[in-house]
N, C-alpha and C positions, 0 to 999 in steps of 0.2 A: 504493500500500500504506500502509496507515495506522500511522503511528508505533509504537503502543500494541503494535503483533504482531513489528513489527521487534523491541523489546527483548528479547522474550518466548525465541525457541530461544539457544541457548548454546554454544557450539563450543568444541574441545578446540584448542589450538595448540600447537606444540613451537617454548619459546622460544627454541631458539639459530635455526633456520631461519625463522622464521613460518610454514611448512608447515602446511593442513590437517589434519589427522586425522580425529577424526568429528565428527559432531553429534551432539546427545542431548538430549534434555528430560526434566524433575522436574516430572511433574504433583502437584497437589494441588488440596484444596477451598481458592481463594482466598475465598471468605468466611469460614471460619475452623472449630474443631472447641471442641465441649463438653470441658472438661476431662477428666471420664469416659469418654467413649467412645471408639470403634476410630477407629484413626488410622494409613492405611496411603496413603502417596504414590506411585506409579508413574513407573519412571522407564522410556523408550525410547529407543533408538539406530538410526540407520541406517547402521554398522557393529558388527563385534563386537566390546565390552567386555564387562572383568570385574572389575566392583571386587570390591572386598575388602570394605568394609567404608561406611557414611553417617552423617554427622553434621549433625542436628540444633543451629542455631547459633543464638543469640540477635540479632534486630536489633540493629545500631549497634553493639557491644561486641565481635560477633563471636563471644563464649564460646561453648564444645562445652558444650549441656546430656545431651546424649545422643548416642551412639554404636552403630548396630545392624550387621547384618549383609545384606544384600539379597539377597532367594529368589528366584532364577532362575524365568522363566518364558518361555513363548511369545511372543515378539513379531514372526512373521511373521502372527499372524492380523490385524494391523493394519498388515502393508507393513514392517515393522523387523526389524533383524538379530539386535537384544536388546530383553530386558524382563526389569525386574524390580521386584518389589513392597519396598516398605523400610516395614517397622510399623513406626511410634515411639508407640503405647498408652502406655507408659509417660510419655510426660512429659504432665503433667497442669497445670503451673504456670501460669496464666493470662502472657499477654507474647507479643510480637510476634518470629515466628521467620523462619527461610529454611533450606533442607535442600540440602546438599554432597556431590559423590558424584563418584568422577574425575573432577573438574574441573567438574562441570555442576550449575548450581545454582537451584532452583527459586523461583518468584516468592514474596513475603515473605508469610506467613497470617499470622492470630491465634488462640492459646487464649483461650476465654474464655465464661462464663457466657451471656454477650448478644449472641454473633454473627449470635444467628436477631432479635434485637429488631427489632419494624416488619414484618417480613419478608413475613408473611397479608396485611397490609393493605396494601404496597407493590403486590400483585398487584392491590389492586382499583383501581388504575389503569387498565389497562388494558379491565377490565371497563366502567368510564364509559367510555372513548372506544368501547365495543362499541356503546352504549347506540343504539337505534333510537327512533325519535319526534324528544323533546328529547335533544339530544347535548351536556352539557356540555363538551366538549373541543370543540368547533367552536360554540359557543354559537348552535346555530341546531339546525333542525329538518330532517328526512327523513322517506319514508314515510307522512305524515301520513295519505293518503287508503287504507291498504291498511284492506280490499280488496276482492277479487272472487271469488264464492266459484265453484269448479270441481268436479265431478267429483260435485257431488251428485245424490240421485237426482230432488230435487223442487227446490233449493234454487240451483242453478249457475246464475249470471247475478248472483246476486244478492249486494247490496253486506253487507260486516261488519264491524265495527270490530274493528281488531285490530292496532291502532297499538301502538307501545313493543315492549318487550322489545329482544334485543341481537342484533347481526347474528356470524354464523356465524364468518368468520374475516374475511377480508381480501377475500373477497365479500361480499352484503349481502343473501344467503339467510339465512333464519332456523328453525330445524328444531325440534318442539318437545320431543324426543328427547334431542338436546343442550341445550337450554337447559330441562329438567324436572331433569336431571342437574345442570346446575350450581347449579340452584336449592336441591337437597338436600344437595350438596358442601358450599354455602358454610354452610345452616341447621346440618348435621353438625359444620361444624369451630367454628361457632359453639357450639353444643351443646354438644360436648366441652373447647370452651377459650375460653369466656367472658371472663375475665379478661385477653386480649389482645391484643381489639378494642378501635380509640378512635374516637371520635365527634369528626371534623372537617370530613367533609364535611356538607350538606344532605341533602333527599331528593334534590334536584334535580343533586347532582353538583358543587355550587360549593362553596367555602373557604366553611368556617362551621360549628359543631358546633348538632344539632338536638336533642339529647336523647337520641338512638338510636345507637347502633355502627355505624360507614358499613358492614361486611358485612350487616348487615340491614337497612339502607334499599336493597343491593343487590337481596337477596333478594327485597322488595318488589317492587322496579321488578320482577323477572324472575316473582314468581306473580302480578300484577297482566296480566300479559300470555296467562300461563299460564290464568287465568279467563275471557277473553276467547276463548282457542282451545278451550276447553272451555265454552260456554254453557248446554249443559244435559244430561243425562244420556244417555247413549248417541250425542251430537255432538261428534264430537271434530276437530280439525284440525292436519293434521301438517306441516307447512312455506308458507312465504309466498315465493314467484316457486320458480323454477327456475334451469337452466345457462343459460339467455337471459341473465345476471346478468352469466356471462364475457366481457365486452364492453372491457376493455380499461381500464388507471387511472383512476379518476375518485373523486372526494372521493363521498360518501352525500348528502351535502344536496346534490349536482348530477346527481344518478342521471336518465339521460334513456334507457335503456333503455325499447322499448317491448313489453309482454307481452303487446299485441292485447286485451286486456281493456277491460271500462268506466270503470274506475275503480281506482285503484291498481293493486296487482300480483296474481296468483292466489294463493289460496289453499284450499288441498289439502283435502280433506274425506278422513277417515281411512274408507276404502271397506272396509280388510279384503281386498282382493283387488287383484290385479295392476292397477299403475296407471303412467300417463303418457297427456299430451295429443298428446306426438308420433310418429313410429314406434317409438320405444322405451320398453318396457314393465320393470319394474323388478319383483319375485320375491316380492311381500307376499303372507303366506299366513294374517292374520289381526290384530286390533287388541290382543290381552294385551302385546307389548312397549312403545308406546304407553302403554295405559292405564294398567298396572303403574308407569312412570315417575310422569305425572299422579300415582297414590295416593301412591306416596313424598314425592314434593314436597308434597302437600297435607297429608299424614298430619303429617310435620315439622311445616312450618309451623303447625299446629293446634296443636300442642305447644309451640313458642314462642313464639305470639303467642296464648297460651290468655288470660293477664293483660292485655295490652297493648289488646288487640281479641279481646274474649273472641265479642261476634255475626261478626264476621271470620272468628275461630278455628273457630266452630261451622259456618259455612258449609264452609270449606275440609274439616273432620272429614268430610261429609255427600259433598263430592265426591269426597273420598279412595274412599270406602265404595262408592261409583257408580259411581266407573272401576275400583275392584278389580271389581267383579261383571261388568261390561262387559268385562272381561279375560277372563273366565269363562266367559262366552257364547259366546267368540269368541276361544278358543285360537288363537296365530300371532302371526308377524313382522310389523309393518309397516317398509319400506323407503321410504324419499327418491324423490321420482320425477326424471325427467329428461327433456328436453326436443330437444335438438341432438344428443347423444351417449351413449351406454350407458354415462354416469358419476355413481354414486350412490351413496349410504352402504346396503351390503347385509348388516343386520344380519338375521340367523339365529334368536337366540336368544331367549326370553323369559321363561322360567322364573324366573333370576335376577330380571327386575324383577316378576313376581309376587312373588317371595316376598320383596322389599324392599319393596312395597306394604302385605304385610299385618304384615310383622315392623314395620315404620314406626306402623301405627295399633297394633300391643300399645303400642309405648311410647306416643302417644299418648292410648290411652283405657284406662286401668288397669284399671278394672272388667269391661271385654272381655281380659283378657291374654291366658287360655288358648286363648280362641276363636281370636285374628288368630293365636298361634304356631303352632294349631295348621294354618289356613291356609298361614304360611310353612312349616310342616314340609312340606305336601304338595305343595308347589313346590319348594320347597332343594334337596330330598334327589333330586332328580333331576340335578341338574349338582353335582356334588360340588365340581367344581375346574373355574374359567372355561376355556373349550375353547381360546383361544388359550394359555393356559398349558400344558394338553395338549399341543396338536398342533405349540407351538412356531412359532406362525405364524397367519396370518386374512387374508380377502382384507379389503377397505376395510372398516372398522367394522363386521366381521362376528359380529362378539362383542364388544356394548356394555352399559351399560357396562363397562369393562375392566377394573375390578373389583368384587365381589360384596359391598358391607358388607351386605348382607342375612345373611350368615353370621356375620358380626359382633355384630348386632342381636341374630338368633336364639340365639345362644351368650352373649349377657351380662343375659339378663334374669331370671335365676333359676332358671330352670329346668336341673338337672344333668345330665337325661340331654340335652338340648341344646346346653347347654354344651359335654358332652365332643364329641357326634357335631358338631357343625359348628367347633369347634376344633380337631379332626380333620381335616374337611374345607381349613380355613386350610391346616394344614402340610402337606396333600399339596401344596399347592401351591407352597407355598415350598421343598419339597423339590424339586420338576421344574427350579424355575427356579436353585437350587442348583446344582444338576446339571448345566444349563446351562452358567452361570456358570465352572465348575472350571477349563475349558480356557482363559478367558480372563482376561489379564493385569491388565483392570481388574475381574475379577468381577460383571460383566455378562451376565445371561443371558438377555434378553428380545431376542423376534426385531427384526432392524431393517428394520422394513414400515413403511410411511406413520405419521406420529406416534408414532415410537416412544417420544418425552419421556412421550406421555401413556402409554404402556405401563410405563414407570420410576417415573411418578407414581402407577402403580396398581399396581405390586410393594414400593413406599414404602408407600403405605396399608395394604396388606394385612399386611407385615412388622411395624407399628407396630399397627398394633390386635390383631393376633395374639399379638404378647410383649404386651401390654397385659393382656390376657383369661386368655393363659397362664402367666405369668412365663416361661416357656422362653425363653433368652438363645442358643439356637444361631444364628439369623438376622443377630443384631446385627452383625456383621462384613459379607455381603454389605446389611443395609440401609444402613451405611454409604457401601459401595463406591457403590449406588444414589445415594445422596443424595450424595455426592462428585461423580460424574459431570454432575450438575448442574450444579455448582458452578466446572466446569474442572480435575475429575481425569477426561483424557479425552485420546484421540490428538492432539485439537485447542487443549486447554489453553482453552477457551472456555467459561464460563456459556453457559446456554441459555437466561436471563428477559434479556430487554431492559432495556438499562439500567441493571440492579441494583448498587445500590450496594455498594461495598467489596470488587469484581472488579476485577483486572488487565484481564479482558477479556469484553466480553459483546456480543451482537448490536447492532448499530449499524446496518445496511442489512436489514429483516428485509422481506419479498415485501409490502407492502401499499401504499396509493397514498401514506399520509401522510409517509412520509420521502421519496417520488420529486416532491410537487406541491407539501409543504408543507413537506420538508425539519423533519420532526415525528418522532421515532421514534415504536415503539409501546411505548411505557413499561409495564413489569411482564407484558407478553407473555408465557407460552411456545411458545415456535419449536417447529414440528412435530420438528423433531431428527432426527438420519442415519437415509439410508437404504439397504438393500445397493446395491450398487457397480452389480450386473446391474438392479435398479431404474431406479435414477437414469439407465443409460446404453440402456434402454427406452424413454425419456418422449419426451413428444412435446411442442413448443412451451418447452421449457426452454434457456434461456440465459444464461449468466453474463453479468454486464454489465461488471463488471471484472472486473481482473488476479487468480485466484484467490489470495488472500492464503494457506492452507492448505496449497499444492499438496504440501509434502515429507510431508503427512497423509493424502492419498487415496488408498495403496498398498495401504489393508487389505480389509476383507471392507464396511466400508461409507462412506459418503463425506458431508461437510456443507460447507456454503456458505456466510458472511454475505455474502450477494449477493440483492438485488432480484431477481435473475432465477429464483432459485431458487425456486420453490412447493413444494417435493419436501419440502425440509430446511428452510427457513429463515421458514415463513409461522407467525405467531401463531396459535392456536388459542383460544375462547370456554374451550366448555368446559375443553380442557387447563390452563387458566389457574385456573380456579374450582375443578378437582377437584385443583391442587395444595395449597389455599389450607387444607385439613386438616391435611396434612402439616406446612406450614411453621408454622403456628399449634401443631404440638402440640410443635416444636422449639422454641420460645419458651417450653416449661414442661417440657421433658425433660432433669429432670438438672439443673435453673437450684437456685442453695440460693435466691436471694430472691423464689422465685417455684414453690416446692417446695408443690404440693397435692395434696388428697384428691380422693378419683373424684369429688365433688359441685363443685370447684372454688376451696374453701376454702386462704387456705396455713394450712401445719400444719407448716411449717419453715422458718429463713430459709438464711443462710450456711453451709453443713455443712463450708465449709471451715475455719471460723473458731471459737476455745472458747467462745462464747458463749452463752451459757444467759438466757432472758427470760424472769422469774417475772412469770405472769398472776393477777389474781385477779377472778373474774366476781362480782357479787354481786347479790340481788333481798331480801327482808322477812329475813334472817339476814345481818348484819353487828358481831356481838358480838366476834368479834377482829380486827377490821381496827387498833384503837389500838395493840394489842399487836404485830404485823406491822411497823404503820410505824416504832415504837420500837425494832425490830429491824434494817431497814431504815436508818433511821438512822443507829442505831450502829457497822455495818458499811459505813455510804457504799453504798448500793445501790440502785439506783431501780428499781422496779417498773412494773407497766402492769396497770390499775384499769379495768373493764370496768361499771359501776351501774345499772341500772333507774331509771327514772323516778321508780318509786316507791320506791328505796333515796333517791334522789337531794331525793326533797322531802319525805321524813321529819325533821321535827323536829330529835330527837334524835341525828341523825345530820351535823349541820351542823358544828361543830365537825372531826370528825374529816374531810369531804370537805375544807375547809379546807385541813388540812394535808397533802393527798397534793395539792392544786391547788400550795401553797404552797414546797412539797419539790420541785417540779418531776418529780413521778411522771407518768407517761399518762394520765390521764382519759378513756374513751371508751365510747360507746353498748350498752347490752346489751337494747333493747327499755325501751318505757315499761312494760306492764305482763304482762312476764314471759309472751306469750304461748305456745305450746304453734304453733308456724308448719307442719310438718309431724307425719305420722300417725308414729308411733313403726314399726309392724307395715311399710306403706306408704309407701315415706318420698317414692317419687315422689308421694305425693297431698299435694296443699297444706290444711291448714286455716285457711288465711289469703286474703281476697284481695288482689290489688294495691293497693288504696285502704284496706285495713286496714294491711297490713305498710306503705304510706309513712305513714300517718297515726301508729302506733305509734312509728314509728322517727321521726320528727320532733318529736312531741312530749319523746321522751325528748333529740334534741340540745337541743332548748328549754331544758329543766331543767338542760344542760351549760352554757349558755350563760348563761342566769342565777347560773351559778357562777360568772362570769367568764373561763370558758374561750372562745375565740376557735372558730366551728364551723371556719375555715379552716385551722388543726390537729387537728381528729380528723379521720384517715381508716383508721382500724381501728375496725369493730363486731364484735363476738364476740355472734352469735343467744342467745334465751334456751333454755337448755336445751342449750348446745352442738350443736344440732339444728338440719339446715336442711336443703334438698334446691338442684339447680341454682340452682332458680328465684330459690330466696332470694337466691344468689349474685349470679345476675344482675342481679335488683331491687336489690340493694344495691349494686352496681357503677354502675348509672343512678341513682343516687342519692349517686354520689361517693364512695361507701363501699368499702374492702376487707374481706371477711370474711378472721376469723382464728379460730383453734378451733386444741386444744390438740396437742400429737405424739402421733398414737395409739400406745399399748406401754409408755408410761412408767405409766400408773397411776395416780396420784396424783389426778385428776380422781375418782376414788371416795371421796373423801374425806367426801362428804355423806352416806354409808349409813348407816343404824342398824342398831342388832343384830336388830331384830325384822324387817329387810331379806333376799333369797334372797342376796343379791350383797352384803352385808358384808363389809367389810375394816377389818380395824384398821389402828392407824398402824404396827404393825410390818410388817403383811403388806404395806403400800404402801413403807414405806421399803425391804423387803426386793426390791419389785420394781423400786423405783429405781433400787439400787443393780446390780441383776440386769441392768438394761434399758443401763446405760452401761458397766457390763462387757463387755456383749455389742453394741453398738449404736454407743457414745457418744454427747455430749447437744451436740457442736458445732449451733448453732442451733436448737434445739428451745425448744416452749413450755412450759415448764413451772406448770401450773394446779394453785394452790391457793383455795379459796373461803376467805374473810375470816370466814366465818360457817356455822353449821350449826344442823339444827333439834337441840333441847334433849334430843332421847332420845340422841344420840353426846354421851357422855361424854366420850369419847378424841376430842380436838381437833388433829385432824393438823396445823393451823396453828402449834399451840404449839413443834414442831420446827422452823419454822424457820430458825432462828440456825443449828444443827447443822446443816443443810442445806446452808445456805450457805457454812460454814464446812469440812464436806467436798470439797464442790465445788473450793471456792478451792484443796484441796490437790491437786484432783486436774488445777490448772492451768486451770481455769473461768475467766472473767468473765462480769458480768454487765451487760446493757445493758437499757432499755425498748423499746419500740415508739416 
């Protein structure tokens, strides 16, 4: 039994006898909780207690920061005598605690802004060691010669390239199903949270930053493979070998399995109809779940490699478009085939990956918006809510993916009556799994069938893009409970990602050969995770190889292993790994103040915990009161953050005064060289820049910074011209070492440049009015507050001129002020 578990249960003793009493455990997320949100620890007993009352205690000091009451709950549905749930929501103080409760005391977490920091990209470890071809984790190669194509009607016999991409789990089948999925997982979470990807590995998987965010040199490796199984329109290919695979531990680059083939291993030609080479036939009733995959992955990627690899980008657009239609023709399931045994992934459904297919190419190709929604509409609207959330159950992968962002897609792109009806459709779902959840102790409601982590990871996604979409905050407490679970608020007190750092406890022996032959774990893994009791004690060929370290755990309704022997509960999964990599990436900017952004990815706030107010001032050919500003500036000890144009920056007349804000120690930082116009105002997904414009603009304008005497390796805040950007720009200026910053929307004062003869004028009174309106009601801790240094000559009323007053208000009302 390994050390790390012994510490971990806590036992009640009566000091005059040393006598037993009971046991009990304080689960909690040992990775830690966002200041802000639902914060509720689970405690279990295997007798019955009743405290009274838990205290929340600071490391090392010991101090009661808080003191709650603990809500009785069910703990026989997990094998225990008691349960109960202890909320501490309330303490919100960042610092290192541990939670008390008769006598039993839970392992030590942290609040704090950065619990989730790294977290996305910790996962894509484990994705490189998935890696098929070149394997940087074993710096050698596999697979090389796959393969041999089967099942075709002209084509079986014959050899394909179709080397790369990432092996399934802890076999080294490769499906294209699962890895089309994880392909859009990773482009998705990229998508949404740009800003916190870093680029350190290569393409190739080794130490070394290439330019590009290692999630999308992921991506890469996984549609460059995805191209290969799709060569040409209506040829598609769904998996490489079969269950011949189950042949017993062996490392990938020593794979000596043989699949009677010519050359490398089979691979499956998507028939559309019932298939397998051996007596056992497998339930495919057609190629739209397949192809629907294919268009989402391709449709993404076209959208973020539109810049980078714009002929790429247009290839991938064209495939997207090819396998939706091929979807179309050819309504139905395809399923996994099998070879030895009637064991295969028997997914059902397809509808969902249609209509994430064609909701993928709206965002995509703008100019097509209505067309592709109107595609997904007539797919969506048939599965309202994914069927294993229905039915509360699924046989293997029988409803994939397992969750539908396609209703996400469809609900956020403009369209209202869309919006409401598949926002709609979200919360039935979350209400079933709700509902669920109620009876049990840790509010968990997702059935526990084979991979139920990735069932948890797809009630997370859905929970978080649904309050996203909706503001509705009723979910937030069970996505919590979700995301805790994860983390080792659980009967077992155990994380479920391999290895992750800043857990008491996490998988150390997970089913695959590299800790059994290489004594390697699988680093950032997620373990398929518990499964019911009557499952597990079903299975055939499953056996513990140790002492089960768990065992005072396996008395409930479902059971888990960190044991090699366990395939049930304890095996890595590709996909589950990739489709959590959304989630953890949008906990990296949920709730963070120095890392507080708008939907495009811009921050637009830093510390909200802190009085700090950071006056910005953008300027481009009007810088008439910027002398006025810094003498106010000044005279108050205030340092501002100066945002200039190329062409503010090499004006003449304007040397003197950059001077003295270089001089004063203000921020000096990028705002385009010549004040381009980057996105369509109406459109703001359409760029009117290209890549090779927006780096050429944006470098000539550091140049001009740098001719100042400013060092380029202190600016890393650009503010776009026009306060106006979309993703993209975010992005490109993120590969470019740059953070966009733009102003706190609500405050106002960024109107400052209106003239009267303007629809949207505002004087200086209507903007101080809303200043003061917006911090009344809002408060300005961390916010940007923009003022322009300059305005064209029909605004009479120079809101600039206020502000001494401004800042002299401010300071009464307990403000300070810092630059960037």
């Amino acid at each position: 039994m390994s050390l790390k578990r012994i510490l971990l249960p806590v036992a009640i003793y009566c000091l005059s006898t040393g006598t037993l009493l009971a046991e009990g455990w304080i689960r909690v997320n040992q990775l830690g909780y966002i200041p802000n949100t639902p914060k509720v620890a689970v405690m279990i007993s295997d007798e019955a207690v009743s405290p009274e009352s838990f205290q929340v205690k600071a490391s090392g000091s010991g101090e009661v920061v808080f003191s709650g009451t603990p809500r009785i709950e069910d703990g026989s549905v997990w094998g225990m005598k008691t349960a109960f749930r202890l909320s501490f929501s309330e303490v919100t103080q960042p610092g290192n605690y541990f939670i008390e409760s008769s006598e039993f005391r839970s392992p030590e977490f942290r609040i704090g802004y950065d619990v989730y920091e790294g977290a996305a990209d910790f996962l894509l470890n484990y994705m490189r060691q998935q890696r098929c071809g070149y394997n940087p984790f074993l710096k050698d190669s596999c697979h090389v010669h796959d393969g041999t194509i089967v099942d075709h009607p002209e084509k079986s016999g014959e050899y394909i390239d179709v080397h790369g991409g990432w092996h399934d789990a802890s076999d080294y089948l490769q499906y294209t199903n699962t890895s089309a999925n994880a392909v859009f997982q990773m482009l998705f979470a990229y998508e949404k949270n740009p800003g916190v990807f870093k680029d350190v590995y290569d393409a190739n998987g080794h130490k070394g930053p290439n330019g590009r965010p290692d999630v999308l040199d992921e991506t890469v490796w996984g549609l460059e493979w995805l191209m290969r199984m799709n060569p040409a329109p209506g040829e598609m290919y769904n998996q490489i070998a079969d269950d011949r695979d189950h042949a017993g531990y062996r490392l990938p680059n020593m794979d000596s399995v043989d699949y009677d083939v010519p050359i490398g291993r089979p691979v499956y030609y998507v028939t559309g109809k019932r298939q397998g080479l051996g007596p056992h036939l497998n339930r495919t009733t057609g190629v739209a779940s397949t192809a629907g995959k294919f268009a989402s992955a391709f449709a993404l990627a076209a959208k973020v490699f539109k810049e980078e690899h714009p002929g790429w980008a247009a290839e991938m657009l064209q495939k997207a478009k090819e396998a939706l239609s091929f979807g179309e023709q050819f309504p139905g399931a395809v399923q996994t085939a099998c070879y030895v045994s009637p064991y295969f992934y028997e997914e059902q459904n397809y509808v969902d990956d249609m209509e994430l297919g064609a909701s993928a190419l709206a965002f995509a190709e703008n100019d097509s918006l209505e067309k592709w929604l109107e595609v997904g509409d007539f797919w969506g609207e048939v599965e309202p809510v994914t069927p294993w959330i229905e039915f509360h159950g699924a046989r293997h992968y029988q409803f994939y993916p397992f969750v539908n962002v396609g209703h996400y897609m469809m609900a956020s792109q403009g369209n209202e009556h869309l919006q409401k009806k598949y926002t709609d459709f979200m919360r039935k779902g979350l209400l079933a799994l709700e509902k669920e959840a109620a009876s049990d102790p840790f509010r968990i409601g997702i059935p526990f069938i084979w991979c139920s982590n990735n069932l948890v990871t797809a009630a997370l996604t859905q929970a978080r893009l649904y309050h996203e979409v909706s503001g509705d905050q009723q979910f937030l407490e069970m996505e919590a409970a979700l995301r805790d679970w994860l983390f080792g608020c659980n009967p077992w007190g155990t994380a479920m990602i391999c290895e992750f750092p800043g857990v008491a406890d996490a998988p150390t022996q997970p089913h695959s050969a590299f800790p059994l032959l290489l004594q390697e774990n699988t680093v950032g893994g997620l373990v398929d995770g518990p499964v019911y009791k009557t499952i597990f004690e079903g299975l055939r060929g499953v056996g513990l190889l140790e002492e089960d370290e768990y065992a005072p755990f396996q008395n409930g309704k479902a059971v888990y292993h960190d044991d090699i022997g366990d395939y049930s509960t304890n095996e890595p999964t590709m996909d589950g790994t990739a489709s959590l990599v959304y989630y953890l990436s949008s906990m990296e900017t949920y709730n963070t103040p120095e890392l507080d952004r708008d939907s495009q990815g811009a921050v637009v706030r830093l510390d909200a915990t802190q009085p700090l107010v950071y006056l910005v001032f953008p300027a481009d050919e009007y810088f008439e009161g910027a002398s006025h500003i810094l003498g106010v500036l000044e005279q108050r000890d205030v340092k501002g953050s100066f945002f200039l144009t190329g062409n503010c920056l090499k004006k003449p007349g304007n040397s003197e005064v950059i001077a003295r804000i270089i001089g004063s120690n203000h921020y000096l930082g990028p705002h385009s060289n010549d004040h381009l116009l980057y996105a369509d105002w109406e459109k703001r997904d359409s760029l009117l820049v290209s890549y090779e414009q927006f780096k050429n603009d944006l470098e000539e304008n550091l140049k001009a910074i740098e001719e100042k005497g400013v060092s380029r390796k202190v600016v890393r805040w650009f503010m776009p011209p026009y306060e106006w950007y979309n993703r993209d720009i975010v992005a490109w200026s993120r590969n470019y070492g740059m953070q966009v910053v733009s102003f706190t929307p609500g405050i106002g004062t960024n109107a400052d440049y209106t003239t009267p003869d303007m629809p949207n004028y505002k004087s200086s009174r209507e903007l101080l009015e809303r200043l003061w309106s917006f911090e009344e009601e809002n408060g300005l801790n961390g916010t940007l507050l923009l003022m322009h240094p300059g305005v064209h000559v029909d605004r009479e009323d120079k809101f600039y001129n206020y502000i001494g007053d401004i800042i002299d208000e401010l300071r009464s009302r307990g403000y300070r002020f810092e630059k960037l």
